[in-house]
N, CA and C atoms as an extended XYZ file, in Angstrom:
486
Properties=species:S:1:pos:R:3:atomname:S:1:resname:S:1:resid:I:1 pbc="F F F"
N         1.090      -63.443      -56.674 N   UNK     1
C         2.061      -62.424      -56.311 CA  UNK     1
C         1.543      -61.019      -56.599 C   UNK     1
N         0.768      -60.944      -57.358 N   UNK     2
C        -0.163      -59.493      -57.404 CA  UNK     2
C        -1.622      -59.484      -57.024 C   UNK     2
N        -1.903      -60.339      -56.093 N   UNK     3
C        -3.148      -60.204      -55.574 CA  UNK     3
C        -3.722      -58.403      -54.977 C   UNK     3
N        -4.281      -58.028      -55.022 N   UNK     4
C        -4.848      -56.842      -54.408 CA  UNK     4
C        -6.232      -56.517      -54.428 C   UNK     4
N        -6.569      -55.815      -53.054 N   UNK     5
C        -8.145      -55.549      -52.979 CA  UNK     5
C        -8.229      -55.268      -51.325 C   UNK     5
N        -9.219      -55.665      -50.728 N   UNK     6
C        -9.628      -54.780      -49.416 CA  UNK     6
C       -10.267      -56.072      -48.889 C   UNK     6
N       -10.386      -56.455      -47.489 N   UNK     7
C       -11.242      -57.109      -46.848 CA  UNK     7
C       -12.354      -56.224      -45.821 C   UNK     7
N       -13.461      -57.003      -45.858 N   UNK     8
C       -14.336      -56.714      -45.279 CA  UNK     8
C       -15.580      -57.351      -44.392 C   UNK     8
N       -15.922      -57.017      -43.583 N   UNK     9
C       -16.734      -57.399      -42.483 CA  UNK     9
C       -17.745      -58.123      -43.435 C   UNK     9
N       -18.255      -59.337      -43.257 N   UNK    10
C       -19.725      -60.079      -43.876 CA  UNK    10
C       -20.229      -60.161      -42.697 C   UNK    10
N       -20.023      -60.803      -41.759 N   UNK    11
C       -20.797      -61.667      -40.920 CA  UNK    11
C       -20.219      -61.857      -39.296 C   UNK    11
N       -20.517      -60.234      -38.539 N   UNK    12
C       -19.871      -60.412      -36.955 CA  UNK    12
C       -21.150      -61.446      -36.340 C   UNK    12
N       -20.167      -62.168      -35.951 N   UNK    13
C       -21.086      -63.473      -34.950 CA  UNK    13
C       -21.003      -63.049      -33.368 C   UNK    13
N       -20.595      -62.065      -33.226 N   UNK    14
C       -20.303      -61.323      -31.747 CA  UNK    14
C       -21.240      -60.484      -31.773 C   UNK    14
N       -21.820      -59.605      -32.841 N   UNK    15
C       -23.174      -58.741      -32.534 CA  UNK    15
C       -24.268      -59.739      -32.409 C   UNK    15
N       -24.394      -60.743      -32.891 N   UNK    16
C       -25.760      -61.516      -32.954 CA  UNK    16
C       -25.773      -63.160      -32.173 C   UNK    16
N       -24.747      -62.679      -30.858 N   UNK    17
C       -24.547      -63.699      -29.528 CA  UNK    17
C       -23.601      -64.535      -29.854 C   UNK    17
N       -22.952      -64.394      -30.493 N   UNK    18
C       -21.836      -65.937      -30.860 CA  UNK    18
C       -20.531      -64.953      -30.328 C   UNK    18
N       -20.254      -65.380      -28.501 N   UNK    19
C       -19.307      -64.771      -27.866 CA  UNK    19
C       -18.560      -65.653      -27.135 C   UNK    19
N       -18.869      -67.203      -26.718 N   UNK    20
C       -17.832      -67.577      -26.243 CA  UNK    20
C       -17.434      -68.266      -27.210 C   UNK    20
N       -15.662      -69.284      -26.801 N   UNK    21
C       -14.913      -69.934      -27.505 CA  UNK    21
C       -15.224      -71.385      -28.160 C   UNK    21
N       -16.895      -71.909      -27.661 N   UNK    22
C       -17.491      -72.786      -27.941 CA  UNK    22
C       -18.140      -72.179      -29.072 C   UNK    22
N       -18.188      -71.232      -29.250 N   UNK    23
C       -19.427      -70.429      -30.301 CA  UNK    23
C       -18.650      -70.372      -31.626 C   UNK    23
N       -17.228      -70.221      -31.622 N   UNK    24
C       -16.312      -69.825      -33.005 CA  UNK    24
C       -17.416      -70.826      -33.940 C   UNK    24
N       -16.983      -70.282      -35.513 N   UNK    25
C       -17.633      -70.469      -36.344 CA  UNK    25
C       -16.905      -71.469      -36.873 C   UNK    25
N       -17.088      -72.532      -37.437 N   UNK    26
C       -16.351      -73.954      -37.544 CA  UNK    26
C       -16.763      -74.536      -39.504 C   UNK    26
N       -18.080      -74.044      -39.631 N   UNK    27
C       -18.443      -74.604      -40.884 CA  UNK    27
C       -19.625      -73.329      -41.266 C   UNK    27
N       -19.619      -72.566      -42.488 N   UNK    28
C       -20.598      -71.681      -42.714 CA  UNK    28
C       -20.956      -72.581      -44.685 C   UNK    28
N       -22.226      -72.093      -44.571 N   UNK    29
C       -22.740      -71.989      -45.830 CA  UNK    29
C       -23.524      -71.511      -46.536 C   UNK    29
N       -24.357      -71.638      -47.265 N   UNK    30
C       -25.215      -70.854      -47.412 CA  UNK    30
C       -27.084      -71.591      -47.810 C   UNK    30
N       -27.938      -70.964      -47.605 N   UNK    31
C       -28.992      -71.630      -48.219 CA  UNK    31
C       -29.783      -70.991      -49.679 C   UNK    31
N       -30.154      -72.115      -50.554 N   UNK    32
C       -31.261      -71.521      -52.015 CA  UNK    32
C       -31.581      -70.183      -51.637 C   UNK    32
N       -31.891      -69.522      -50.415 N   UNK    33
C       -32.660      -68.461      -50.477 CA  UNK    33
C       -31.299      -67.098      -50.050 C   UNK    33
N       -30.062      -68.156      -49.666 N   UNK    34
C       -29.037      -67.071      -48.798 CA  UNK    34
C       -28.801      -66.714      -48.105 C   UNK    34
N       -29.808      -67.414      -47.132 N   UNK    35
C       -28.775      -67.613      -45.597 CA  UNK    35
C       -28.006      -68.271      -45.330 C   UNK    35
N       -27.505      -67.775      -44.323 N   UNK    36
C       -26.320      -68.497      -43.534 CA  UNK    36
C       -26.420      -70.006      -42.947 C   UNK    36
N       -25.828      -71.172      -43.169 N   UNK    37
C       -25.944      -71.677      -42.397 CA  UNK    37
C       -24.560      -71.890      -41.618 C   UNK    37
N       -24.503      -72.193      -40.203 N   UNK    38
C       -23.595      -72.234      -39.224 CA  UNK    38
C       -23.377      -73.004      -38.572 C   UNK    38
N       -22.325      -73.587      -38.250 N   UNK    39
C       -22.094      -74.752      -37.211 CA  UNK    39
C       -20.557      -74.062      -36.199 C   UNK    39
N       -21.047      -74.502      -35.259 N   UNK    40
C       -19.971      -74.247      -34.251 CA  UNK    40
C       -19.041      -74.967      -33.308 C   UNK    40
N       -18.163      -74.433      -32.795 N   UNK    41
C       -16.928      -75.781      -32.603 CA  UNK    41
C       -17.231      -76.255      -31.176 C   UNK    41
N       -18.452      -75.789      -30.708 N   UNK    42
C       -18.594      -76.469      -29.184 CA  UNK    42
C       -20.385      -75.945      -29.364 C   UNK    42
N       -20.944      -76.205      -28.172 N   UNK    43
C       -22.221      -75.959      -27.754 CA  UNK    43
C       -22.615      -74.176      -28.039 C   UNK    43
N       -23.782      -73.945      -28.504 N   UNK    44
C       -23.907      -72.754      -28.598 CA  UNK    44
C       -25.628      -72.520      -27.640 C   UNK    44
N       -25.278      -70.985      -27.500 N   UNK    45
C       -27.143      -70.484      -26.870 CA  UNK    45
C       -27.208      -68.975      -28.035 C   UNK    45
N       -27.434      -69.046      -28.809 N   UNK    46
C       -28.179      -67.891      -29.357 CA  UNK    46
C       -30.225      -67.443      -28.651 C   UNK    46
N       -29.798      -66.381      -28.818 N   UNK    47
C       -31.419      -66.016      -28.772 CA  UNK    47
C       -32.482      -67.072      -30.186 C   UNK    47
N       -33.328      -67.868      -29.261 N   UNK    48
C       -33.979      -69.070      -30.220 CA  UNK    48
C       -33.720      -70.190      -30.256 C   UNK    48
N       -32.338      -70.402      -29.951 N   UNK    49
C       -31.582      -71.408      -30.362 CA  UNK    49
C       -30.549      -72.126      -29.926 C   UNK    49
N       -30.824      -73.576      -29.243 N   UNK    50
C       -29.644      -74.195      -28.667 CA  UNK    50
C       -29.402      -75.466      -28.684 C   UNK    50
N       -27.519      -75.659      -29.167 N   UNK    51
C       -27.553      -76.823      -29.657 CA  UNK    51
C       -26.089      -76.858      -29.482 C   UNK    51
N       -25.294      -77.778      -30.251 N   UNK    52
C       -24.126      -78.759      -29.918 CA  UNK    52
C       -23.632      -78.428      -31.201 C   UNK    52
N       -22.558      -78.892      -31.573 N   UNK    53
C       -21.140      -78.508      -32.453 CA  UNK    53
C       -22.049      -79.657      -33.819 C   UNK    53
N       -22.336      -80.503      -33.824 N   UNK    54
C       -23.279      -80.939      -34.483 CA  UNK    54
C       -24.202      -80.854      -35.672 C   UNK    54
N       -24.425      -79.527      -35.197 N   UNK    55
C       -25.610      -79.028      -35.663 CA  UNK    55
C       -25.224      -77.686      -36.315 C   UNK    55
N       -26.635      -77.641      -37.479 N   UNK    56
C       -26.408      -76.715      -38.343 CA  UNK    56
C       -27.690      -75.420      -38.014 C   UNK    56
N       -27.186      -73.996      -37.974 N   UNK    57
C       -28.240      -73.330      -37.365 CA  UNK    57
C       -28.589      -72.217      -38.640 C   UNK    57
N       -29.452      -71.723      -38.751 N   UNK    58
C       -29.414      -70.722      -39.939 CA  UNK    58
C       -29.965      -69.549      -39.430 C   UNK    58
N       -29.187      -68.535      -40.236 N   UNK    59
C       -29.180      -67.096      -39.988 CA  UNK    59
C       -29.685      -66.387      -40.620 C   UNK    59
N       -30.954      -65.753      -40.352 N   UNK    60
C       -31.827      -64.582      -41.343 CA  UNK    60
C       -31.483      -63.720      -41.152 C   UNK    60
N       -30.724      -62.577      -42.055 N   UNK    61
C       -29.977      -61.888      -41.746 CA  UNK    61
C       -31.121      -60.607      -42.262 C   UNK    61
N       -30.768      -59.615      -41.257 N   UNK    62
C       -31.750      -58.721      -41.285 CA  UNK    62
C       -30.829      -56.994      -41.960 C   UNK    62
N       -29.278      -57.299      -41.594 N   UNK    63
C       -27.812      -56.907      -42.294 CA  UNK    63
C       -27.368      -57.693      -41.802 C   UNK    63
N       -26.449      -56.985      -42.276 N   UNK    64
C       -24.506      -57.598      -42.592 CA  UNK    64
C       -23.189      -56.723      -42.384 C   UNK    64
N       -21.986      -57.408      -42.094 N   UNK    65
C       -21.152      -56.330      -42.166 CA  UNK    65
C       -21.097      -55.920      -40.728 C   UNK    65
N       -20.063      -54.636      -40.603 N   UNK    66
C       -20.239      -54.687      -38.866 CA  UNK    66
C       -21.101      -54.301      -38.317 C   UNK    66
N       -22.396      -53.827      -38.528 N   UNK    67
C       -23.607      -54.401      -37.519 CA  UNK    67
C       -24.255      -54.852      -38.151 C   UNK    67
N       -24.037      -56.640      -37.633 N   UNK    68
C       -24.559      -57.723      -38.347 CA  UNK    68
C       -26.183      -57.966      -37.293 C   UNK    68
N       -27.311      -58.207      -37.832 N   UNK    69
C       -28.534      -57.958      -37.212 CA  UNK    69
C       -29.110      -59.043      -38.144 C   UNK    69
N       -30.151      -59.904      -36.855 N   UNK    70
C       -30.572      -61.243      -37.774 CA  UNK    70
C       -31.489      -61.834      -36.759 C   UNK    70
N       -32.307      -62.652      -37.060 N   UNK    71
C       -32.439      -63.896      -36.336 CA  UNK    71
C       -31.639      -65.688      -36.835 C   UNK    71
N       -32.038      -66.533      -35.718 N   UNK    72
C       -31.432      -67.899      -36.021 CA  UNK    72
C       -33.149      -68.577      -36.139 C   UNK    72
N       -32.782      -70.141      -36.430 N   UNK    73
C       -33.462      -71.341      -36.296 CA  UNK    73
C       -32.328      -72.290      -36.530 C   UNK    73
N       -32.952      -73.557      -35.764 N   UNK    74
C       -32.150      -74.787      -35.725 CA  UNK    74
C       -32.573      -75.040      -37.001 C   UNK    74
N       -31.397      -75.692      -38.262 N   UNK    75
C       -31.714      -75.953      -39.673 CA  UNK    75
C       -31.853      -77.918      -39.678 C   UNK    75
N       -30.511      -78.139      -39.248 N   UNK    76
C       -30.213      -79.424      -39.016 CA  UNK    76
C       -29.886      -79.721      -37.430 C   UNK    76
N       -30.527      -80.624      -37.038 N   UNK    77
C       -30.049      -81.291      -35.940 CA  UNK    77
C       -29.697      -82.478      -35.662 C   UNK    77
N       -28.060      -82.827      -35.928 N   UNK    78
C       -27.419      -83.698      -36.258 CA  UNK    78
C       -27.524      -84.806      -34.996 C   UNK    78
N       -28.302      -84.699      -33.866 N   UNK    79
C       -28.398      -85.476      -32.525 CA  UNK    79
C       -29.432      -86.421      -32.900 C   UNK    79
N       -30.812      -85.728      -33.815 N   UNK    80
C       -31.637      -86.265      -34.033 CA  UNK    80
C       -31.616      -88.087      -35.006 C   UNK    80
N       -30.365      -87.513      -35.811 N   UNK    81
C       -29.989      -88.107      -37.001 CA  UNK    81
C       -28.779      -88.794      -36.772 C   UNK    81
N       -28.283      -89.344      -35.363 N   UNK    82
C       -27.118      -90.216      -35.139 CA  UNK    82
C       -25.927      -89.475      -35.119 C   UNK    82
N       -25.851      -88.463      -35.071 N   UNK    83
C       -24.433      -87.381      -35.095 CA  UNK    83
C       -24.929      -86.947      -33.683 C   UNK    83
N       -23.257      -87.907      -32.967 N   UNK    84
C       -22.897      -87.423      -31.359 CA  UNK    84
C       -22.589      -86.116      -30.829 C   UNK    84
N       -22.245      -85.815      -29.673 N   UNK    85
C       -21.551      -84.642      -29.409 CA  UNK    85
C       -20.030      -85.324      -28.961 C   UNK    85
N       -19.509      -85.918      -29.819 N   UNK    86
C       -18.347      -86.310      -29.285 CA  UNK    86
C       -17.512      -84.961      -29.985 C   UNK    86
N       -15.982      -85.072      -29.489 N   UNK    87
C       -15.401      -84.420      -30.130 CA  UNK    87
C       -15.543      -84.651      -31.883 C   UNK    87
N       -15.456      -86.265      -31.927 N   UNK    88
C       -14.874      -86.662      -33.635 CA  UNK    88
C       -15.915      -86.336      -34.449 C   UNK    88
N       -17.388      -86.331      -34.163 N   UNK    89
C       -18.624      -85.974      -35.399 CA  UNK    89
C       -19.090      -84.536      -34.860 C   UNK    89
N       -17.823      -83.752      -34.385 N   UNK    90
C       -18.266      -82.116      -34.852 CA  UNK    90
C       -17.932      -81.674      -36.717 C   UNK    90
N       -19.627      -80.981      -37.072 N   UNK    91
C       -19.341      -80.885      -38.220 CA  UNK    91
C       -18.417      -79.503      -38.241 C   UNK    91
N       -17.312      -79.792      -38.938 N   UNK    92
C       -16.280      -78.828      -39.595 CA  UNK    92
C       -16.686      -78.411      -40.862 C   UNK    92
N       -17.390      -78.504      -41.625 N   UNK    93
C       -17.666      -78.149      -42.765 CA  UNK    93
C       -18.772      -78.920      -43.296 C   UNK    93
N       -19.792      -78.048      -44.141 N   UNK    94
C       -20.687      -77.934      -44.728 CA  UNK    94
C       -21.518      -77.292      -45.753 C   UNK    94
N       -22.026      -77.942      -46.610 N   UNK    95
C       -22.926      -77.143      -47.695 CA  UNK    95
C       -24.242      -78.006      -48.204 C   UNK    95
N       -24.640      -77.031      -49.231 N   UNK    96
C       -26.164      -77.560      -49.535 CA  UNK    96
C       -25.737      -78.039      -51.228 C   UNK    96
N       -26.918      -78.764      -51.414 N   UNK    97
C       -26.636      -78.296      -53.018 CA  UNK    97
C       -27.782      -77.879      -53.730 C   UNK    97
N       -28.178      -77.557      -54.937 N   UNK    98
C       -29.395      -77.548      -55.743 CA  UNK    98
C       -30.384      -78.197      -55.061 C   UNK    98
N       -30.565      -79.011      -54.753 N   UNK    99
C       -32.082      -80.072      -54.763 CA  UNK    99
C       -31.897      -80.179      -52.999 C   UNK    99
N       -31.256      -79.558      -52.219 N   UNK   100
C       -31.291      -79.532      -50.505 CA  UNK   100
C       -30.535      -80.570      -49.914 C   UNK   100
N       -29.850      -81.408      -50.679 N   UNK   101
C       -28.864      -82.329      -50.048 CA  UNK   101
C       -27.821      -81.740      -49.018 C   UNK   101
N       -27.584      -81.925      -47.747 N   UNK   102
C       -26.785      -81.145      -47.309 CA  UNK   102
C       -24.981      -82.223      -46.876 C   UNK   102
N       -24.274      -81.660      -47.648 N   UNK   103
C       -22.689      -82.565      -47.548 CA  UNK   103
C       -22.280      -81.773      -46.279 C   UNK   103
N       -21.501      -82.352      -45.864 N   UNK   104
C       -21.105      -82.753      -44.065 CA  UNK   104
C       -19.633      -82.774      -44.195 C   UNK   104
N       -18.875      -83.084      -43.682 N   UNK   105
C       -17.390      -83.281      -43.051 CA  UNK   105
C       -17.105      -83.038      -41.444 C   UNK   105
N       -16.708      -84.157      -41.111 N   UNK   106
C       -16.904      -84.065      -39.285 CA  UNK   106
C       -14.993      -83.321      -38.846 C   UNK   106
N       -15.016      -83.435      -38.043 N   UNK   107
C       -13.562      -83.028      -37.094 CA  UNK   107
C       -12.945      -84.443      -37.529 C   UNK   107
N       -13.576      -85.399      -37.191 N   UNK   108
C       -13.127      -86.658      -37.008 CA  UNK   108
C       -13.694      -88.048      -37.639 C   UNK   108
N       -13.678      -89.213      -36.529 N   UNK   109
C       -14.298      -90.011      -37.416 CA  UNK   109
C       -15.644      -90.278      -37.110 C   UNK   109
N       -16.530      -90.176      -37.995 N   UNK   110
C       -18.199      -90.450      -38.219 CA  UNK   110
C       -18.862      -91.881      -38.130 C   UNK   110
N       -19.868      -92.672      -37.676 N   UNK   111
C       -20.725      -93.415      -37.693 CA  UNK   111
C       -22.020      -92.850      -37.761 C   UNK   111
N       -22.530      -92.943      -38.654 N   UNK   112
C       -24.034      -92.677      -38.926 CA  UNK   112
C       -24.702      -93.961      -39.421 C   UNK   112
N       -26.292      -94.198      -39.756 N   UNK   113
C       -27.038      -95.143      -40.726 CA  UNK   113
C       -26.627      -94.776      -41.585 C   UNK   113
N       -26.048      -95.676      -42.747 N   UNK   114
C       -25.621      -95.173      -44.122 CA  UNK   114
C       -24.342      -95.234      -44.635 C   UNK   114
N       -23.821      -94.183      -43.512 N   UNK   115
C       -22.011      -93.993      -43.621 CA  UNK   115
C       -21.233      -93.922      -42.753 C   UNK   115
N       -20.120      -94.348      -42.842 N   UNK   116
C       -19.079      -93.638      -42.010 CA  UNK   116
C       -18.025      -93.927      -42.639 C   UNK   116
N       -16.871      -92.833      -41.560 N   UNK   117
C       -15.397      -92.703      -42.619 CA  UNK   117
C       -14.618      -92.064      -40.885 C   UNK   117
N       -13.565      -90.999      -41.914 N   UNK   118
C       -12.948      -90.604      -41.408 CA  UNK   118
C       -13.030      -88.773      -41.411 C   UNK   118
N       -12.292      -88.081      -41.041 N   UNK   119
C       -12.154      -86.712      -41.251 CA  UNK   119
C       -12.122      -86.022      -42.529 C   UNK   119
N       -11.509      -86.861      -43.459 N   UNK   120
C       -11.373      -86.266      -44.831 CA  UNK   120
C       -12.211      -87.207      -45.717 C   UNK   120
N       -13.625      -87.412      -45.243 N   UNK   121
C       -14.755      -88.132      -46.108 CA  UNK   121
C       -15.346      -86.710      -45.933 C   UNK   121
N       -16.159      -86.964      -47.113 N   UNK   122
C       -17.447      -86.146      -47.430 CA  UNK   122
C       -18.848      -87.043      -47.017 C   UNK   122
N       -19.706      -86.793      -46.597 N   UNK   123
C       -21.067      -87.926      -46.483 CA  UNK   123
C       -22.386      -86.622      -46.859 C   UNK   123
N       -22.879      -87.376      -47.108 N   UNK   124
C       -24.536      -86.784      -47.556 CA  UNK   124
C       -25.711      -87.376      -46.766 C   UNK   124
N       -26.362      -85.597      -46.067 N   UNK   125
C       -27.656      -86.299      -45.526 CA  UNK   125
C       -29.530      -85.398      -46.773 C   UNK   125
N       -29.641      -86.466      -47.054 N   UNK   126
C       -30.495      -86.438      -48.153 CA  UNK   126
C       -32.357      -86.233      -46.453 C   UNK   126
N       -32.740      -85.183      -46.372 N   UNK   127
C       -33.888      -84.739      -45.311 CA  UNK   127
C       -34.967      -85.043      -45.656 C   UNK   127
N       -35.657      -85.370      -45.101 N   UNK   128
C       -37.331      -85.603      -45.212 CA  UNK   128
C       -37.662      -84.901      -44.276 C   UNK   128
N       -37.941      -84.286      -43.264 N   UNK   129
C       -37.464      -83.527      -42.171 CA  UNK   129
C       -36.335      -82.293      -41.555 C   UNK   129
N       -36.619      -80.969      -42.008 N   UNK   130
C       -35.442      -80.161      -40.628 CA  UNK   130
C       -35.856      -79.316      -39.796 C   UNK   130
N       -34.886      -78.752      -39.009 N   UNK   131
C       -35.333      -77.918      -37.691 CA  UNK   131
C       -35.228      -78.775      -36.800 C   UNK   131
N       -35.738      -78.461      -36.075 N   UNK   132
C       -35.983      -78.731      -34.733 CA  UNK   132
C       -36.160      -80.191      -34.484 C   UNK   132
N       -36.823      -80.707      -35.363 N   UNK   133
C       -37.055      -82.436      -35.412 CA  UNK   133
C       -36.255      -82.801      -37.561 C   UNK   133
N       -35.329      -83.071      -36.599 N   UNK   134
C       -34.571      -83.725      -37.904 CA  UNK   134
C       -34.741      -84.732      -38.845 C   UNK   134
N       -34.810      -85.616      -39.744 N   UNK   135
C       -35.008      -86.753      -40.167 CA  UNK   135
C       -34.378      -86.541      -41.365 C   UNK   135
N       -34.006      -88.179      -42.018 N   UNK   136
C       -33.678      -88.315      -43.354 CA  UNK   136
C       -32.574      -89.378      -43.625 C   UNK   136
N       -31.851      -89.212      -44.434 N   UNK   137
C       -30.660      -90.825      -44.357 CA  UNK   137
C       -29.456      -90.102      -44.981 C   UNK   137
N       -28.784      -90.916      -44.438 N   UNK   138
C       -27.369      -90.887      -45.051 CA  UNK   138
C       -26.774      -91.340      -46.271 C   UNK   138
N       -25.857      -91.202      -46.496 N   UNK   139
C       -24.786      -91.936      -47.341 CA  UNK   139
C       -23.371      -91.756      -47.669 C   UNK   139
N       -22.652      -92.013      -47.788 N   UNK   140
C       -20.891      -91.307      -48.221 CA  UNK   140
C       -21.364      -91.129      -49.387 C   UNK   140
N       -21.077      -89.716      -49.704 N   UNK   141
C       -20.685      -88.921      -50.999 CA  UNK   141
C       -19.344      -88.682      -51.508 C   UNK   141
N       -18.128      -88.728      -50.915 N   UNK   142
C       -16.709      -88.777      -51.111 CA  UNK   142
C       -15.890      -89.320      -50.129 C   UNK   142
N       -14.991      -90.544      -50.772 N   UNK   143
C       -13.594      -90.755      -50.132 CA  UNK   143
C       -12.702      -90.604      -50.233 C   UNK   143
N       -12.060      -89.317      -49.913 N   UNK   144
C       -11.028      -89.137      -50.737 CA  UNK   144
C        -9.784      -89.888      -50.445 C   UNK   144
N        -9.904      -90.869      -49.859 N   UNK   145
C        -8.739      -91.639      -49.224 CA  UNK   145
C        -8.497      -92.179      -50.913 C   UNK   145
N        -9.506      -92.891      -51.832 N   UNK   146
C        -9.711      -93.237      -53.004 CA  UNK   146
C        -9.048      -92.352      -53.891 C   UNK   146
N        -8.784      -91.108      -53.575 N   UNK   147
C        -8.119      -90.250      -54.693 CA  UNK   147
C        -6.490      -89.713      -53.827 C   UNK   147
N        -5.690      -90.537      -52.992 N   UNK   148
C        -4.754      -90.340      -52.265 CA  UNK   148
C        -4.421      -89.430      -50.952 C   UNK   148
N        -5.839      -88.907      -50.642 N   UNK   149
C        -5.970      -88.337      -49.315 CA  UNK   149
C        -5.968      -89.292      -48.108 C   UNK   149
N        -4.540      -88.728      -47.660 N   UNK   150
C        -4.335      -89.789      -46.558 CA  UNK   150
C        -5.540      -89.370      -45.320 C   UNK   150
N        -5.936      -90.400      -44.893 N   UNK   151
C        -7.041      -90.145      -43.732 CA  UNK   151
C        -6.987      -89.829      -42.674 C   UNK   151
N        -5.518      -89.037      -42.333 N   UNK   152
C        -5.986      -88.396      -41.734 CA  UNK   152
C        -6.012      -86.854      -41.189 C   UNK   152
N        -5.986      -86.538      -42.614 N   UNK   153
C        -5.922      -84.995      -42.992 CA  UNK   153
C        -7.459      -84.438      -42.986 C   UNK   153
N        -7.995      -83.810      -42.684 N   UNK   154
C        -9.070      -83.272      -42.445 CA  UNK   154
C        -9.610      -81.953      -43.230 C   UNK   154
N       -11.171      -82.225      -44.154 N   UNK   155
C       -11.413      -81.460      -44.406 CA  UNK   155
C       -12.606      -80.408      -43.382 C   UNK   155
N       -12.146      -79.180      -43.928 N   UNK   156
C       -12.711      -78.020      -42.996 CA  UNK   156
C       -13.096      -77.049      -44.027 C   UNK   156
N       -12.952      -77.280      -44.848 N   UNK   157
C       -14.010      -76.480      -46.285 CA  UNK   157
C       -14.431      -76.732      -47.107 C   UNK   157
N       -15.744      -76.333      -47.779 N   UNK   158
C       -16.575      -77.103      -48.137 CA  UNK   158
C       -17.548      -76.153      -49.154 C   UNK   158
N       -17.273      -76.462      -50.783 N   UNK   159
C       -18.110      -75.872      -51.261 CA  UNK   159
C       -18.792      -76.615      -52.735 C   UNK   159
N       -19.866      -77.149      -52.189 N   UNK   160
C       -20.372      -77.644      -54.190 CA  UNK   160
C       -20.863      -76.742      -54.973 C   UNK   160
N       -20.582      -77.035      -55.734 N   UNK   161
C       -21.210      -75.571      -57.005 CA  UNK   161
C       -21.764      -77.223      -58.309 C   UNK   161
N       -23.162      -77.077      -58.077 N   UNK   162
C       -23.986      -78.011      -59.653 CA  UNK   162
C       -24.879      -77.187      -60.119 C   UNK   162
């Protein structure tokens, strides 16, 4: 009830090509070094870079703020690694952790090698491989159906802190 302070511009995805309604920003995170990583709620074309709701793209940000100036690379490419372009395994949320594990949460429900669930699972893809040619394995990292999350509530944010 006494919250106060100012918001401010981090990250226009409209200066640095993310302009149509396939492009909205769906899952952001960050990488060890502090970039961005990004996933989007439909197919995207950045300058460098093109890929499916899927997939995780990262942003070298050159600024920030409202004139946001950067390049991309494909980080993860979830096509490579058994993640469809269906509607249900768009990733909605994502992060990294310490040691490069990257945790996932789809729109919907997931089949991968390893794991699958529903919308409000967490899964882990542990890389031997990223970019452009993906590789590595899966596993479920959280169910929260196990801690009374009915399945089919959906997570869409996503942050580990170890």
């Amino acid at each position: 009830s006494t919250t106060a302070g100012t918001f401010t511009m981090y990250f226009d995805g409209s200066d640095v090509g993310l302009t149509t309604t396939n492009e909205d920003v769906d899952a952001i995170g960050f990488t060890a070094s502090g970039n961005l990583l990004i996933s989007t709620v439909g197919a995207f074309s950045v300058t460098g870079v093109t890929g499916e709701d899927e997939d995780l793209i990262q942003f070298t940000a050159t600024s920030l703020g409202t004139t946001t100036a950067g390049t991309y690379s494909m980080y993860f490419d979830g096509s490579d690694v058994g993640l469809s372009t269906t509607t249900s395994e768009d990733v909605d949320a994502a992060d990294l952790t310490s040691s490069g594990t990257i945790l996932l949460s789809t729109l919907g429900n997931f089949s991968v090698t390893g794991a699958s669930g529903t919308s409000q699972d967490i899964f882990e893809f542990v890389p031997t491989t990223l970019g452009s040619t993906t590789a590595g394995t899966y596993s479920l990292f959280l169910d929260l159906s196990t801690v009374g999350i009915d399945p089919t509530e959906n997570v869409v944010g996503l942050q580990f802190l170890d």
